[in-house]
C-alpha positions in Angstrom: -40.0 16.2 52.5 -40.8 14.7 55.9 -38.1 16.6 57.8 -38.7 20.3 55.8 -38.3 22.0 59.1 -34.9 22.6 61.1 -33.4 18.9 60.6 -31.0 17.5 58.6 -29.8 13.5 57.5 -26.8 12.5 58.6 -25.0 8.9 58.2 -22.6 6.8 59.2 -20.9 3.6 59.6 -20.7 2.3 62.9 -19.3 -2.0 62.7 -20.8 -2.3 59.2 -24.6 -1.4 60.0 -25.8 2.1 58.2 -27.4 4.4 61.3 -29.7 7.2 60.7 -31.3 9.3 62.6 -32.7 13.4 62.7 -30.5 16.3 64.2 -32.3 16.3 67.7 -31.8 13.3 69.6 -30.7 10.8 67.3 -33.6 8.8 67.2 -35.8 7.8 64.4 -38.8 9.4 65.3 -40.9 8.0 61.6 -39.6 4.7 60.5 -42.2 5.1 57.4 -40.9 8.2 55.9 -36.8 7.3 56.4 -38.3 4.0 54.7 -39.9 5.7 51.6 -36.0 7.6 51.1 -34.5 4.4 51.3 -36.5 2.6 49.2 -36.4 5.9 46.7 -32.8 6.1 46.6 -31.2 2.1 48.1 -31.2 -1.6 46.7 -34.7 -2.9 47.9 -33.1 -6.0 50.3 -32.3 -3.6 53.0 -33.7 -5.0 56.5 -35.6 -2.4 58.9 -34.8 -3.0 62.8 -36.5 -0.1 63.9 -33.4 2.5 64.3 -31.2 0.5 62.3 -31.2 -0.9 58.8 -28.8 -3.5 57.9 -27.7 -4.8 54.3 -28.1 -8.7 54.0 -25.2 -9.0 51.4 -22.1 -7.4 51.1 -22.1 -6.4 47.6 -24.9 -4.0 48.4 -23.4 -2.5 51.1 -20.1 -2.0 49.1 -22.3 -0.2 46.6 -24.1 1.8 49.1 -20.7 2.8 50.6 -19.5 3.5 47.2 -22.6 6.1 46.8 -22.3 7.7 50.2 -19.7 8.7 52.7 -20.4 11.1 55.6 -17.5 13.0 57.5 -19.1 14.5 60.8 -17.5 17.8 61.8 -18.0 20.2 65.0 -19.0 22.5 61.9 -19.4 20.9 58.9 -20.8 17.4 57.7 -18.9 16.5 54.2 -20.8 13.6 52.4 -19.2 12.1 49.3 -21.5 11.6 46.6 -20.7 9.7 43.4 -16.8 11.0 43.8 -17.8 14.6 44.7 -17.4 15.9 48.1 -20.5 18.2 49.6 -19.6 20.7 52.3 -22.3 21.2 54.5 -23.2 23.4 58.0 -24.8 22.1 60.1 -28.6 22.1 60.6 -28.6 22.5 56.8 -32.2 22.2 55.5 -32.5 18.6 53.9 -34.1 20.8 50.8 -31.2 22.9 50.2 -28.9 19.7 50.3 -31.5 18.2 47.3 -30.9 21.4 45.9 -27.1 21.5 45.9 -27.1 17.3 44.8 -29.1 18.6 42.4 -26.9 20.8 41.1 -23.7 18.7 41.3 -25.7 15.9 39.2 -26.4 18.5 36.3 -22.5 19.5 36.5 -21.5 16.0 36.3 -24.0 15.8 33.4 -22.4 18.4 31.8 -18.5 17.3 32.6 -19.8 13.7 31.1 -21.1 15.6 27.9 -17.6 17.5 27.7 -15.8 14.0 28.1 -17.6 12.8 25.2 -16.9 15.6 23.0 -13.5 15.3 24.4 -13.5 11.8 22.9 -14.9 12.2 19.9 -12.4 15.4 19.4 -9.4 12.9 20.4 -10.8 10.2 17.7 -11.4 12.8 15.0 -8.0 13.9 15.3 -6.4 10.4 15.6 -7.8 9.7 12.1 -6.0 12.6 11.2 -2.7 11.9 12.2 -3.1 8.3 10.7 -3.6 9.7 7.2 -0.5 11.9 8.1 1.3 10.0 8.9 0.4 7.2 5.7 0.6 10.1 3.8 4.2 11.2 4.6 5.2 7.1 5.6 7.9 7.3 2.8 9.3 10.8 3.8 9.4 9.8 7.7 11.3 6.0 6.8 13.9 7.7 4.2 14.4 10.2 7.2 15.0 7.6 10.0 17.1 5.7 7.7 19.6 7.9 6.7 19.8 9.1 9.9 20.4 5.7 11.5 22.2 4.8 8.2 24.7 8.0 8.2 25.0 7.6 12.2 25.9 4.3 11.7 28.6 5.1 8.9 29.9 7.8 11.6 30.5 5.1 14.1 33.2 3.6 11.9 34.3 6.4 9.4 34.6 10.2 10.2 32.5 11.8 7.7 34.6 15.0 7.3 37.8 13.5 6.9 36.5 11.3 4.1 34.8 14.3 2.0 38.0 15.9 2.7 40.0 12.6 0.8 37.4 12.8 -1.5 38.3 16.1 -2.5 41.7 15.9 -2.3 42.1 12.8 -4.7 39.5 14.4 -7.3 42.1 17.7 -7.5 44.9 15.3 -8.3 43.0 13.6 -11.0 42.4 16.6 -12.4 45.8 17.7 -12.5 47.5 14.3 -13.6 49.0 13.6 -17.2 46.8 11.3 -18.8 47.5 8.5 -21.6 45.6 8.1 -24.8 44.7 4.8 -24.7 42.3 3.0 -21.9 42.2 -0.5 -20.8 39.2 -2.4 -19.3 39.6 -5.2 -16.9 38.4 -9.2 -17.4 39.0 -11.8 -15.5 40.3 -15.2 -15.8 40.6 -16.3 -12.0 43.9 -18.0 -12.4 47.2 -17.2 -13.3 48.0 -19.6 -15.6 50.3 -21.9 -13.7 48.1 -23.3 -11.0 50.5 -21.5 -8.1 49.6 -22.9 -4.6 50.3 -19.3 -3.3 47.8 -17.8 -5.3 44.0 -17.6 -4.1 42.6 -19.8 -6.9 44.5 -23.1 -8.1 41.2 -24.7 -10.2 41.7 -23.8 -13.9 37.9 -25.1 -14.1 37.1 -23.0 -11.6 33.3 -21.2 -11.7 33.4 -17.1 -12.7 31.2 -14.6 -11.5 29.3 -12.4 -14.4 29.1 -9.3 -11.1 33.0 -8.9 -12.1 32.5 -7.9 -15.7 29.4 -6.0 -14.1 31.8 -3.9 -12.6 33.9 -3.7 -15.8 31.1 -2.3 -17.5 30.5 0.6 -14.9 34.5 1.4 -15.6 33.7 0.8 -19.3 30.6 3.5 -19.5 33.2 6.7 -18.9 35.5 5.2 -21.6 34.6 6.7 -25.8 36.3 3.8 -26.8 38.6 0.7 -25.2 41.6 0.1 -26.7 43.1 -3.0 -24.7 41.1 -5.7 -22.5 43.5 -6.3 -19.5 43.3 -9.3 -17.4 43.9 -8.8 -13.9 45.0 -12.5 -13.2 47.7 -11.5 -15.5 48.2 -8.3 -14.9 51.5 -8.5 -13.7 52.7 -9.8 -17.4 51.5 -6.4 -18.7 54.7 -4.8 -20.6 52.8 -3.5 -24.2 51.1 0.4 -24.5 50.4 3.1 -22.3 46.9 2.7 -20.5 44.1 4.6 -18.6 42.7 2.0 -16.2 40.0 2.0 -13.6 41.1 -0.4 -10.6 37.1 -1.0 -9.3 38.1 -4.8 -8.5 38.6 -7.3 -6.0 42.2 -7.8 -6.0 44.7 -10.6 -5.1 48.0 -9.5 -4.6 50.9 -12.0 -4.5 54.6 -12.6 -5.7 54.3 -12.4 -9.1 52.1 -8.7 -8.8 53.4 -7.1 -6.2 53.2 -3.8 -8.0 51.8 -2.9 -11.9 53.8 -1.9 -14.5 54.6 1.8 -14.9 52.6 1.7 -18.7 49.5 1.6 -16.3 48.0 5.1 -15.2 45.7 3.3 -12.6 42.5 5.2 -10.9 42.3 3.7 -7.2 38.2 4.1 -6.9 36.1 1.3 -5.4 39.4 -0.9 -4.8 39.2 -3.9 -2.8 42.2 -6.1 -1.6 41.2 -9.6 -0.1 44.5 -10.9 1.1 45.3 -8.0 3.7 47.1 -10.5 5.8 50.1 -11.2 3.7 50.5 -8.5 1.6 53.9 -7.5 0.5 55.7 -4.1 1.4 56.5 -3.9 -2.0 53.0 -3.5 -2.9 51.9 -0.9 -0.1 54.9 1.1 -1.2 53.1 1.0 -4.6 49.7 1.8 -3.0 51.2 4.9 -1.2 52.5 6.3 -4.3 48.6 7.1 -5.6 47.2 7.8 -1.9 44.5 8.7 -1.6 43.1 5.5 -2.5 39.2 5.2 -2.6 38.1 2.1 -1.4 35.2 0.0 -1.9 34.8 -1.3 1.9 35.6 -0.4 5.1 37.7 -3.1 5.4 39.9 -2.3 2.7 40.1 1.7 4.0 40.6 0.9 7.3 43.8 -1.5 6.4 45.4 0.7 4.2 45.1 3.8 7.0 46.6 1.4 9.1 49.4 0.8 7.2 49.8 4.5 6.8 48.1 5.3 3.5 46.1 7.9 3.1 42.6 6.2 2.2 38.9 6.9 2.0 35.4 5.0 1.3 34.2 5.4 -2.1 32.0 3.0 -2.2 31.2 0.6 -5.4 31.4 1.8 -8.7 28.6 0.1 -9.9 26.2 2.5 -8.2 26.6 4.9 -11.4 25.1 2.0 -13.5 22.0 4.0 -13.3 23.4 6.6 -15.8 23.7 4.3 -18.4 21.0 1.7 -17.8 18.1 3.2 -16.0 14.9 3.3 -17.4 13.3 6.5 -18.6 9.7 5.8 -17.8 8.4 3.6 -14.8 5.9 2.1 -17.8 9.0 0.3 -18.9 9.0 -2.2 -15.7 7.6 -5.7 -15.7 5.6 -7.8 -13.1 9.2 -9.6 -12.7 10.5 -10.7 -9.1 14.0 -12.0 -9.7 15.6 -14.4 -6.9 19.0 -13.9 -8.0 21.2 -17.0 -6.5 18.8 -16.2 -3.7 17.5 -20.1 -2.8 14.4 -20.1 -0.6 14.6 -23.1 0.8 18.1 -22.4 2.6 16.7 -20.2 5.5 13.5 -20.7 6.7 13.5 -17.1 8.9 14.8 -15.5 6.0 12.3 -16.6 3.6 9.5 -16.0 6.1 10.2 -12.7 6.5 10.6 -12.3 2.6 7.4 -14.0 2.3 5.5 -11.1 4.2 6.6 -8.3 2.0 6.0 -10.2 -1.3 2.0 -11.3 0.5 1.4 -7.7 1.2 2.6 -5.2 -1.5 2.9 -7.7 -4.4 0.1 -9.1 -6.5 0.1 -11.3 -10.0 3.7 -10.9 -10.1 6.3 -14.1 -11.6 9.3 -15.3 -10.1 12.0 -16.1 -11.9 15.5 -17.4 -10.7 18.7 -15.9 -12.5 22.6 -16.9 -11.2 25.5 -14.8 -11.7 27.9 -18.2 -12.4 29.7 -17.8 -15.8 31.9 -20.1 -17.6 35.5 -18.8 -17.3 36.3 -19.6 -20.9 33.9 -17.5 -22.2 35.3 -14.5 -24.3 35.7 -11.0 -22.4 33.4 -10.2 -25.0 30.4 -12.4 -24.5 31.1 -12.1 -20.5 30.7 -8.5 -20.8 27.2 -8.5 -23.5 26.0 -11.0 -21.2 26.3 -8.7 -18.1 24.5 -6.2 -20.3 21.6 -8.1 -21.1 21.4 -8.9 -17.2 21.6 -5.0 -16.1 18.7 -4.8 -18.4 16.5 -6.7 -16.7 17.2 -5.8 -13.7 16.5 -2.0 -14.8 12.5 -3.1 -15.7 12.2 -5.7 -12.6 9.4 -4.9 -10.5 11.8 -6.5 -7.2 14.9 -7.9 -6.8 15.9 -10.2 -4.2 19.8 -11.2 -3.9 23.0 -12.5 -2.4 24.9 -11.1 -4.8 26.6 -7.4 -3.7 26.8 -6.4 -7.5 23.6 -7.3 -8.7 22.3 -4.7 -5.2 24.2 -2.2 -6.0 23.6 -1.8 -9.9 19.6 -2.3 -8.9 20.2 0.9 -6.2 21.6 2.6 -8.8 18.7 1.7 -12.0 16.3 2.6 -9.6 15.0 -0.8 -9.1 13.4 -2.1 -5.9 16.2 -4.5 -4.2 16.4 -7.1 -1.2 20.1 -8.1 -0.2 20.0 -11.3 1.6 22.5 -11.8 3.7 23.3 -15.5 4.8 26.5 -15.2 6.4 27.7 -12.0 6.9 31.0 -11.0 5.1 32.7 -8.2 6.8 35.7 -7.5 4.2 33.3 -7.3 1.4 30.0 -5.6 2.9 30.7 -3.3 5.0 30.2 0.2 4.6 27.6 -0.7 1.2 25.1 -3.0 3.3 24.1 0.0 5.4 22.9 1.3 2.0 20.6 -1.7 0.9 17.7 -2.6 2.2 18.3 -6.2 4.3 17.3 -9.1 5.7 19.6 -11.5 6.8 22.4 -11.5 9.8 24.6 -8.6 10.7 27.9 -8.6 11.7 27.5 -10.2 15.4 25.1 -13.2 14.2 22.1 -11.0 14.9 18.7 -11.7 12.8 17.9 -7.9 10.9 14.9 -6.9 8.8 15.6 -3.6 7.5 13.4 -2.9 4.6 12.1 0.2 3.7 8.3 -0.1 2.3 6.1 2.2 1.1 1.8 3.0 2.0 1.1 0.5 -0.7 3.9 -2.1 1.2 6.0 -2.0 -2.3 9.7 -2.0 -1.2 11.4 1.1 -2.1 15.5 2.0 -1.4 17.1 4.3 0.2 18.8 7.7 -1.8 22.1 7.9 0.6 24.1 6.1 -1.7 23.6 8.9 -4.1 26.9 10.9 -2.7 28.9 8.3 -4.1 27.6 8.0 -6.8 27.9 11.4 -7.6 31.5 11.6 -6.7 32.5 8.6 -8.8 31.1 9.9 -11.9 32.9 13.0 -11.2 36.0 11.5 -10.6 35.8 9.2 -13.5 35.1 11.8 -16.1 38.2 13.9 -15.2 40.2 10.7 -15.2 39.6 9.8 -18.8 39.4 14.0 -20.1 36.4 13.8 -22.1 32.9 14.9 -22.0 30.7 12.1 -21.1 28.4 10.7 -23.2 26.2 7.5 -23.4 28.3 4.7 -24.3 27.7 2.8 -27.4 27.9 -0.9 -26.6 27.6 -1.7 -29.8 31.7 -1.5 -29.5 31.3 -5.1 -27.6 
C-alpha cells in the first residue's frame, strides 16, 4: 500500500541475509512500512538492521526461502511462490502483483478442491474393485490355477499328442471283441512263496484299503463281476475268459512277465513301480495293447521311452463321483477328516494347515481315519469297507491327507480336499498332484502352499481333473458294451 505508485518489491539472497529495497535506488527509504509487510506476511523473530533484516534461526529462513524465490531479469523478475512461478515486468505495480498472487492462491484453492475429489473418486472406486474382485475371488483363482496347472502339465506332456492317444485307444476299444465275463482285482501283497525277488517278502505285511478303492471305481462300469482276480497271483490265472480293468500299481517279475491270454485287459490309470528291471518279455506284452493310459507321468514317460505308445490318463478313481457323490450339499457334515495325516510330524505343515482351518472353519470335529487294512480280510469285506469310507468322505465338510486315493475319490465326490505331501514321490504323484490342492514339498525339496479358498476362506478344488474323468468313463463304458447304470453294491 505504501509503494502504490511506480515501484515494485524485489528480493533476494545475498550470503544468507534477505535484502529489500524499492526500484529507484535500492535503498529502504521507510523501514516502518517494509516492517508492517514483514510482520503481515514473515515469522515474527526477524531482526531489522536498517536496510537489512536477518533471520536468527535457520529453520525460519529455510521456510522463508521455501515461500519465496526471486529470479532478477534485464526484463522480467520471476518469484516463486508456494511452487508456482510469477512472471513479472519490471516496474510492475506492487498492486497488480497482489492481484495476480491473489489469483494464483484461488487456483491453488481450486486444484486442492479437485485433488480432493480426485481422492475421494480414487477411494470410491477402490471399494469397488475390492467387492469385484471378492465377488469374482473363486472365478479369478480357478482361472490362475488351471492356467498355471495346464502350463505346468505342458512342461512335461504335450497336450495334443496326448488327446490324440486318447482318442486313438478309445476307437480301439470300441472296435475290440469283448468277453462275457468280467473280473475285478484284490490284492493280497504277496505271492505266496515269500520270493526275495519280489517287492514284498512279509506274509504279515500291512494292506492299503485305497487299492480296493480303486477296484471299486473299475467295479462301478461292471452289471455284475463274475471272478475276483488277485493280482499277486495273477500270473497263476489259467480258468475263463475275462474283461479286466488294469487301474493298479503293478509289480512285474519272473513269474508275471506277461498275463494269460484268457485276460482282455484295459490299460487305463496303469502304474508300474519297478521300471528299472523290467523284463523285455513284459514290454513286448505292453506293446501289444499300446496305447497304454497311464496313471503318472512317470509311468508314460518310461513306456514312450521304451518305444510304446503311451499317454496320461490319470487315476481312475476320479469317476468315483458318479457313483458316490452326494445329491444335495444338505447331506454334508461338520466332519474334518485327517486321514493318516499326523499333525505332529511337520510343524510348517501343520501351521500352514492351521490357518485355513482358523479362518474358514467354525464348530467343526476332527476325526482321524487310516487306510491300513488287514491283508487276510476277505475281498469282500476289503471292498464294503472301502464303500463305507467313500461315503464319508462324500458328506465331509474337509479332507486332509497323505493318501493319493483317498484325494482323488474326494476331487471326484466333490468334497473339499488337502493333499499333504511329506516327502514327495515322483513315480506315484506326478501328473495328479498338479490337480489337488497342496501343502507340503515339491519335487526339488521346496516348501508349497497351493490351496485354493473361497470369499468365505472354505477350501474349494480345482475342476481340471474333469477331462479325465470324462474320458475314463467313456472309455470304460465301451470296454465292458453296456449302458451304464448305478451299480448295485448290494452284489458285495
Amino acid at each position: 500500500e505504501h509503494y502504490k505508485n511506480d515501484s515494485y518489491i524485489y528480493i533476494r539472497q545475498v550470503n544468507n541475509f534477505t535484502e529489500i529495497g524499492d526500484a529507484v535506488n535500492n535503498n529502504v527509504t521507510d523501514n516502518e512500512g517494509w516492517s508492517r509487510i514483514f510482520e503481515e506476511f514473515c515469522p515474527n523473530n526477524i531482526k531489522k538492521h536498517s536496510k537489512v533484516y536477518k533471520y536468527e534461526n535457520k529453520k525460519s529462513m529455510g521456510f522463508w526461502q521455501i515461500l519465496f524465490s526471486v529470479i532478477n531479469s534485464d526484463k522480467h523478475k520471476i518469484i516463486t511462490l508456494l511452487g508456482i512461478k510469477i512472471k513479472i515486468k519490471r516496474r510492475k505495480k506492487i498492486k497488480d502483483v497482489d492481484k495476480e498472487v491473489k489469483e494464483l492462491r484461488n487456483n491453488l484453492n481450486n486444484y486442492v478442491k479437485i485433488i480432493e475429489n480426485l481422492v475421494v473418486e480414487k477411494n470410491y472406486l477402490k471399494t469397488c474393485l475390492n467387492n469385484l474382485s471378492n465377488q469374482y475371488s473363486e472365478k479369478i483363482n480357478d482361472l490362475y490355477n488351471i492356467s498355471e496347472n495346464l502350463s505346468k502339465q505342458n512342461n512335461i506332456v504335450n497336450l495334443s499328442i496326448n488327446l490324440q492317444l486318447m482318442k486313438k485307444h478309445l476307437e480301439n476299444i470300441k472296435h475290440k471283441v469283448k468277453y462275457n465275463k468280467n473280473g475285478l482285482l484284490t490284492y493280497s501283497y504277496n505271492n505266496g512263496e515269500n520270493d526275495s525277488e519280489y517287492y514284498n517278502t512279509n506274509i504279515d505285511c500291512v494292506g492299503n484299503i485305497g487299492d480296493y478303492i480303486q477296484s471299486l471305481a473299475a467295479q462301478q462300469y461292471f452289471l455284475n463281476i463274475d471272478e475276483y482276480i488277485d493280482r499277486d497271483l495273477i500270473s497263476l490265472y489259467n480258468r475263463q475268459n475275462i474283461n479286466l480293468i488294469m487301474n493298479a500299481w503293478w509289480f512285474f517279475w519272473r513269474k508275471n512277465k506277461n498275463l494269460s491270454e484268457k485276460i482282455n485287459p484295459l490299460f487305463v490309470s496303469f502304474h508300474i513301480n519297478n521300471q528299472d528291471n523290467i523284463s523285455k518279455e513284459t514290454m513286448d506284452y505292453l506293446k501289444r495293447y499300446e496305447p497304454i493310459g497311464c496313471r503318472d507321468l512317470s509311468t508314460m514317460r518310461f513306456l514312450i521311452q521304451n518305444g510304446i505308445e503311451a499317454y496320461f490318463s490319470g487315476c481312475l478313481t476320479l469317476t468315483l463321483g458318479n457313483t458316490f457323490k452326494i445329491k444335495n450339499e444338505t447331506e454334508r457334515e461338520n466332519l474334518v477328516y485327517y486321514v493318516d495325516y499326523d499333525e505332529n510330524q511337520n510343524a510348517q505343515i501343520q501351521t500352514n494347515l492351521s490357518k485355513i482351518l482358523q479362518q474358514g472353519y467354525k464348530d467343526f470335529r476332527i476325526e482321524n481315519v487310516h487306510h491300513n487294512i488287514d491283508i487276510h480280510n476277505s475281498p469282500e469285506k476289503n471292498l464294503l469297507d472301502a464303500k463305507n469310507l467313500l461315503y464319508k468322505y462324500a458328506r465331509a465338510k474337509l479332507v486332509v491327507t497323505t493318501r493319493l486315493h483317498c484325494a482323488l475319490p474326494c476331487l471326484s465326490m466333490g468334497t473339499p480336499v488337502i493333499f499333504i505331501i511329506n516327502s514327495y514321490d515322483s513315480s506315484r504323484f506326478e501328473g495328479l498332484e498338479q490337480l489337488l490342492n497342496v501343502i507340503g514339498y515339491n519335487e526339488h525339496g521346496q516348501f508349497i502352499n497351493r490351496v485354493n479358498l473361497n470369499q468365505n476362506n472354505n477350501v474349494y478344488n480345482s475342476n481340471d481333473y474333469k477331462l479325465y474323468a470324462d474320458y475314463l468313463t467313456n472309455i470304460c463304458t465301451n470296454f465292458v458294451q453296456q449302458e451304464k447304470k448305478d451299480y448295485n453294491y448290494s452284489l458285495i
